[in-house]
N, C-alpha and C positions, 0 to 999 in steps of 0.2 A: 401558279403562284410565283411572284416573283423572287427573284434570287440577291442574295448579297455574296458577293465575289471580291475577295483581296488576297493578294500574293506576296511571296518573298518577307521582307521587314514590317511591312505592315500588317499583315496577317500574325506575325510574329509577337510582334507589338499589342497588337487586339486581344491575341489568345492571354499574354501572360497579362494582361493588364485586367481579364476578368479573373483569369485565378489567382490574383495580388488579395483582390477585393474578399474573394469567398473566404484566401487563408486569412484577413485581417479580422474577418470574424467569426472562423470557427476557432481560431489563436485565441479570442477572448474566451472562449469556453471552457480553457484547457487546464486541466490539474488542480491542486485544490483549494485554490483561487478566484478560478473561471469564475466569469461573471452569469449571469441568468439571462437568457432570451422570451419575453413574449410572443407565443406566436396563435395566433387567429386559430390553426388548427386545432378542434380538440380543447378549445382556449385553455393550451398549456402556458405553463415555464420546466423552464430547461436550460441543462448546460451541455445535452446530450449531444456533441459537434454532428453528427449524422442528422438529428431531426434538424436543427440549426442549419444544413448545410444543403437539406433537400428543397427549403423553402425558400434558397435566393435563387431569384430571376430578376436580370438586370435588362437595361433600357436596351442596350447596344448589342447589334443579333452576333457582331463577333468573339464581344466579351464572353456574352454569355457563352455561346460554343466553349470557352475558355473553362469557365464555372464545369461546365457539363461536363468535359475532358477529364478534369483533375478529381470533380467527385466522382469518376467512375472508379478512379484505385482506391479509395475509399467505399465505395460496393463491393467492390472484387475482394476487399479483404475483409469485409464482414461475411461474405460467403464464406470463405475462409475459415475464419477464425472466430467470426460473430464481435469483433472487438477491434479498437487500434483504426477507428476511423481519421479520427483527431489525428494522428500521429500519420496515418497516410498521406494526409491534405498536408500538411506542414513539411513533412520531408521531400513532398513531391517538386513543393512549387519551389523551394530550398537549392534541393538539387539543380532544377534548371535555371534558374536564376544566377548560380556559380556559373553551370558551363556557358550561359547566354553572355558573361561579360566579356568571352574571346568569342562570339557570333559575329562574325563580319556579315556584310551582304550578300557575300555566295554562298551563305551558308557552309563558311569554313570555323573552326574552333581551333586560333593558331595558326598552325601551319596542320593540320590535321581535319580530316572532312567531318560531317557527322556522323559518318559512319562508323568513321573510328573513334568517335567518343562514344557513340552508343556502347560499343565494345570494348570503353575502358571502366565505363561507368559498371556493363556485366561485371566484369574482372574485377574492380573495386569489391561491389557488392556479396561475391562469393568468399572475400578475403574476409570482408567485416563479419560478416555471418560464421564463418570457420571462428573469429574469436570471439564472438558475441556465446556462441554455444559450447567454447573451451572456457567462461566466466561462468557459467551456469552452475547454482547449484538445485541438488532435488529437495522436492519437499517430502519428507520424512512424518512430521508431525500435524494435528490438528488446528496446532497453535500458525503454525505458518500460514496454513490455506486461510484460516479466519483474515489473519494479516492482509493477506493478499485481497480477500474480500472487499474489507473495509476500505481499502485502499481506491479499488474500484468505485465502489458504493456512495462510499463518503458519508456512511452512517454506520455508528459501530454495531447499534442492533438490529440491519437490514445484516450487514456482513457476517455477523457471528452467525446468523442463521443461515446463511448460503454456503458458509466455510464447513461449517460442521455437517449438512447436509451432504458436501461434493465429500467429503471426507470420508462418513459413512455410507455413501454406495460405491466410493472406487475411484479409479482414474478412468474406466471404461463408462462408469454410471452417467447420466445427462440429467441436467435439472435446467425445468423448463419454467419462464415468468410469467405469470398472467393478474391480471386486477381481481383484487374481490371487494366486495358492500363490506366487508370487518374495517373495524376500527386501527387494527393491527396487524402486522406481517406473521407466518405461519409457512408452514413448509407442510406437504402431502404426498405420501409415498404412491406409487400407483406403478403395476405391472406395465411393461413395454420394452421395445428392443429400439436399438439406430440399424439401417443399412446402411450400405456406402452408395447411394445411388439418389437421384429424387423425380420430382415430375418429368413427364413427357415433352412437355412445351412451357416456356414463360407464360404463354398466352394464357394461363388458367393459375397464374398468380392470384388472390384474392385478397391480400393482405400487403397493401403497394409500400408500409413504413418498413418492412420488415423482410420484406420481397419471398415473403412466404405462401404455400400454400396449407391455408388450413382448414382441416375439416373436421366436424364433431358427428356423432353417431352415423357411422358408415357402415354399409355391406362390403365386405371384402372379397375379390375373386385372384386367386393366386395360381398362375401362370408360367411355363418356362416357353412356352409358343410366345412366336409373333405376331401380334395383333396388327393384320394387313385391312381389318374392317370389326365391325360388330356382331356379323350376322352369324358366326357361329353362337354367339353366347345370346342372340335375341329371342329366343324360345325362352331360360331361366330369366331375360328382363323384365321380358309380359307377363313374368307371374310375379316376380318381386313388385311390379306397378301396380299388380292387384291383389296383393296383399297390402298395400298401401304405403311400402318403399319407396324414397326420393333420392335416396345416394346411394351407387355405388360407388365403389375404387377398386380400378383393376391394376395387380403387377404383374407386368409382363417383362417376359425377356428385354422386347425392343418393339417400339410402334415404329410404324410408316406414316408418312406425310397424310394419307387419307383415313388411317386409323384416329390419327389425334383431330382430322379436321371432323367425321364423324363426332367425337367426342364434342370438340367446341361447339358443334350443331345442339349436342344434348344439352352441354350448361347453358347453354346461351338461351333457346327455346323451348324443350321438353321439359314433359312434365316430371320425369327423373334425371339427374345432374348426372354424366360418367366422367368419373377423374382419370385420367391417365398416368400412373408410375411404371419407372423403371426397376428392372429385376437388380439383385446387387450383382455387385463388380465379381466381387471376391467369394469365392465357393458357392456359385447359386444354389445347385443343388441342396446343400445343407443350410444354408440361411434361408431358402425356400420352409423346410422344415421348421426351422427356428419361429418364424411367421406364424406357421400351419399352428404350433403349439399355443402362440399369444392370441390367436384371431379364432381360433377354432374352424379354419377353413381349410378345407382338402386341397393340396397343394396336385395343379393336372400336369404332369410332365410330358410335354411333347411327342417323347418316346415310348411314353405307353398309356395313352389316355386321350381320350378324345373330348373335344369343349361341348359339344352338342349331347355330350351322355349327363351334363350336368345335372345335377337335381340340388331340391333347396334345400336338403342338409349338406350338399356341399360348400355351403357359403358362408363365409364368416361375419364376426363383428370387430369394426374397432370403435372403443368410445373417443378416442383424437388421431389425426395425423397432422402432423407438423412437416413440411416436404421443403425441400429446398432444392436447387440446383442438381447438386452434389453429395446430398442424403436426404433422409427422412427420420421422423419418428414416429413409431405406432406404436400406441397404447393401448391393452386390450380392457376386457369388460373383469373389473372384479367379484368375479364370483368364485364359487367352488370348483367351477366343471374348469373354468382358466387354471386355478392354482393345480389339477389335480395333473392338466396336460404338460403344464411347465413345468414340474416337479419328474415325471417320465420325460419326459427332454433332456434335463438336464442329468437325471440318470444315464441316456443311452450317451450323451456326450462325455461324461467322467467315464463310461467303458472305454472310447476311443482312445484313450490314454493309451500309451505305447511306449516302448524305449528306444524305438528306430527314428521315433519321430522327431524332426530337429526341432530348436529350442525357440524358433518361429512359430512353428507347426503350433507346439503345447501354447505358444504366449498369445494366439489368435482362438485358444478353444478355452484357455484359463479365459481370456475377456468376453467369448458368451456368453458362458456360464453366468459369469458377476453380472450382468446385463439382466439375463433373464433372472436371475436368482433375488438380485435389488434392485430391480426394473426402474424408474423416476422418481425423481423428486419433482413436486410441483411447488416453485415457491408464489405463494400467493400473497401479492404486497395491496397490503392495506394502510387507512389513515381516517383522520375522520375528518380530510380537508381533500376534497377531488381533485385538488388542482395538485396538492403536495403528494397524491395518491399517483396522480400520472408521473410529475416529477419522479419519483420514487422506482415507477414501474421503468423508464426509459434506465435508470441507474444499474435497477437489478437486473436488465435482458444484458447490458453489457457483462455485467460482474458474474452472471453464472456461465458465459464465455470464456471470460479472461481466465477465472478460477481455475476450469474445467484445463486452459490451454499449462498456464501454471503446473497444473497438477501430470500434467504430461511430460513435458520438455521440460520444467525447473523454470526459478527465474533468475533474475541478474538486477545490479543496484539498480532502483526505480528513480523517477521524476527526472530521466537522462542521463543521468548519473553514469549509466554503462554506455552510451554513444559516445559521453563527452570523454571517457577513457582511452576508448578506444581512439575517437580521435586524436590524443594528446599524444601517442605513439605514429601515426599516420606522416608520411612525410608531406610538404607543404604543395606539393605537386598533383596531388590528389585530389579529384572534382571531388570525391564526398565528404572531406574532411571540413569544410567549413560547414556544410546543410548537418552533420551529425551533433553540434551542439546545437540545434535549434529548441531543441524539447526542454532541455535542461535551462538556455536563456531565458525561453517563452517563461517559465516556471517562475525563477527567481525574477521577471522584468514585474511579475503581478503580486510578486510576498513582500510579507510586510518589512520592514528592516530589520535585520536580525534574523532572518529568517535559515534555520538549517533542516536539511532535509536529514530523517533520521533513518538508522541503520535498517528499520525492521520495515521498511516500503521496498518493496520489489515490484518488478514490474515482469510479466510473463515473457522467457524468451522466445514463445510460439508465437505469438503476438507482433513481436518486435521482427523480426526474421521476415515475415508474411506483410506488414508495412512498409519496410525496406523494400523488400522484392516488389510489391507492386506499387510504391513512388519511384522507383529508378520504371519501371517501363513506361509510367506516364511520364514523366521528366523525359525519355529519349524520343517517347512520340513528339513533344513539343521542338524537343532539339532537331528532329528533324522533317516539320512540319514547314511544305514547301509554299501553304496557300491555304486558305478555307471558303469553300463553298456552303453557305445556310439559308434557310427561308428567312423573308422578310417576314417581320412579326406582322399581324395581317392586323388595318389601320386602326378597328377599335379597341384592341391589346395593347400597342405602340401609346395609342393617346391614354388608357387606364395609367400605362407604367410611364407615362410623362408629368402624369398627375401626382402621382403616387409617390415619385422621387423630385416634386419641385420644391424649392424651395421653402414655401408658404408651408407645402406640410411637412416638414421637414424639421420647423423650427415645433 
């Protein structure tokens, strides 16, 4: 296939001239003025800048590299934080658009290389962050987090129900979004845990809007071995196939490159699907356990069990997992025999209480507990208009993020408000000081006259923190982005998107 090749300024030129285009229109989506996009998929509307920002592809194969570039800090920070996409596309292309106006043609900044801006823009970035989280305050009350809801939402009776939800299961508890056929939004409690871990491989993503993987009625097999192949656990598969199972999910320690491409063999062809997860980070052994009790599966530890002795009451159920990158969610089956094992769990974890143990130790066994004790929230958003159904649902997957991040870290004045502060303190010398009032302009360039932002909008400082950090490292890829190599878009694509952006259809 052939290639498109440019270097130095021009390359330069190509990259920020596609992500000019993408912030011009996820900037229209932003805050609570944004305007609504139709788009083909799903035949939504939306103002949700992530769905808005996956669906441009531009004519030009450099630009677009551009596009792709800058919504990758807006991925990386929905992995993150699930939230603050918007805010990462605006800050990023912000940021480099300051340092690009000292970009000469050697790619010097000044009298200063890119090197050393990269490294001033770091420095910047940990300055603002240290007072972005000395502005912070916590949320205390029910009435805040609702706040904070709404604010996300942009509907006072999607958010009251999401605030009070996050509110009574905790700062540890997760509420998850999904559609339902009701006319109206609702919220549903349901047993499950988070680990700090998630899939084996991208490659078995299933849910490309949301870069999830997810699965409904699964066999669960729990593991502190590394899974180097399948063929220990293939004796208990042939029998879960003929009993008439189609999923498993195994968590294991750690796969190998032929463990997970096995797996991809299964989803791909077989007549049973095998998922690959990773064990947690943080205390396997006992988050093993933690699992053992939601899933009802016998947890095989390496060191004293072997996978071939399996039998099929060693295998669990979950009725959801929600997997991502860098965690998961598993939700177990609501019955009696779940509540009777989490209930003895969470006994043998309140004995572990001690007085030696530091106040880390206790604040990592206080948040299983809450976990397993008020397992999810499921907020289920309804309407009796599909199209204002989906609207609705893209609001609420951001808002029981932000909520969740809020209900963590605190927040700080919202609609910019805390960038635009900080920068008013920042001296004039500073590449982030002018990209830090972008959120706050963006805002007031689309309100009505008269318009004042009022006291009780915040905005999550876990959020803000996690968009800043990943817009300065796409803004420094750009800054020091020496050329771009991409495919030619191949001729019947080229001619759709010539069509597609001419004039005639345009008008």
């Amino acid at each position: 296939m052939r290639k498109v090749i440019k270097s130095g300024v021009d390359a330069r030129i190509g990259l920020v001239s596609g992500a000019k285009k993408l912030v011009e229109m996820v900037g229209s989506t932003f805050g609570p003025f944004g305007q609504n996009f139709f788009l083909d998929k799903k035949n939504a509307v939306t103002n949700d800048g992530v769905s808005v920002a996956r669906e441009i592809q531009l004519l030009d194969e450099v630009e677009n590299r551009g596009v792709v570039a800058i919504r990758e800090s807006a991925i990386k920070t929905v992995e993150e934080v699930g939230d603050g996409t918007s805010t990462a596309i605006m800050l990023a292309y912000a940021i480099y658009d300051t340092a690009s106006r000292f970009l000469s043609k050697e790619g010097v900044i000044g009298k200063k290389t890119s090197a050393e801006i990269v490294k001033q823009i770091e420095k910047e970035r940990v300055e603002i962050t240290e007072k972005l989280i000395a502005m912070s305050t916590p949320i205390d009350t029910e009435e805040q987090l609702i706040n904070s809801a709404i604010v996300s939402t942009e509907d006072k009776e999607l958010g009251t129900l999401i605030g009070k939800a996050q509110f009574e299961i905790g700062k540890s508890g997760y509420l998850l979004a999904e559609e339902t056929a009701e006319r109206t939004s609702s919220i549903e409690m349901v047993k499950g845990i988070r680990i700090d871990n998630g899939f084996g491989t991208s490659q078995i993503i299933n849910n490309q809007e949301k870069q999830t993987l997810d699965i409904e009625d699964t066999k669960v097999i729990l593991t502190s071995f590394t899974m180097k192949d399948l063929r220990p656990i293939e004796k208990i598969v042939t029998q879960l196939v003929k009993s008439g199972v189609r999923t498993i999910t195994v968590i294991a320690r750690a796969w190998t490159e032929e463990g997970i491409k096995v797996c991809l063999e299964n989803i791909n062809n077989a007549t049973i699907k095998i998922y690959p997860l990773n064990a947690p980070y943080v205390d396997m052994q006992e988050r093993f356990k933690d699992l053992a009790a939601v899933t009802g599966a016998r947890f095989f530890d390496s060191e004293s069990s072997a996978l071939e002795d399996m039998q099929l009451s060693d295998i669990g159920f979950a009725k959801k997992i929600v997997a991502r990158r860098f965690d998961a969610i598993i939700t177990g089956q609501e019955n009696e025999d779940t509540t009777t094992r989490i209930e003895s769990r969470i006994t043998e974890l309140n004995d572990k209480f001690t007085g030696s143990q530091s106040d880390f130790e206790k604040k990592g066994l206080i948040e299983r507990i809450a976990q397993l004790k008020n397992g999810f929230g499921i907020v289920k958003v309804g309407s009796p208009s599909d199209m204002e159904r989906r609207r609705l649902y893209d609001k609420a997957e951001d808002a029981v993020n932000a909520v969740r991040a809020a209900f963590q870290e605190g927040t700080v004045k919202g609609a910019g408000l805390a960038f635009k502060e900080i920068a008013d303190t920042l001296p004039d010398t500073y590449i982030l000081k002018r990209p830090l009032y972008t959120l706050y302009e963006q805002i007031i360039s689309s309100a009505p006259e008269g318009f004042v932002i009022e006291d009780w909008v915040r905005d999550p400082v876990k959020v803000l923190r996690v968009a800043l950090e990943k817009a300065c490292s796409a803004a420094s890829s750009f800054a020091t982005a020496g050329g771009v190599i991409t495919q030619e878009f191949p001729k019947q694509i080229n001619e759709l998107l010539r069509v597609h952006n001419s004039p005639t259809q345009q008008e």
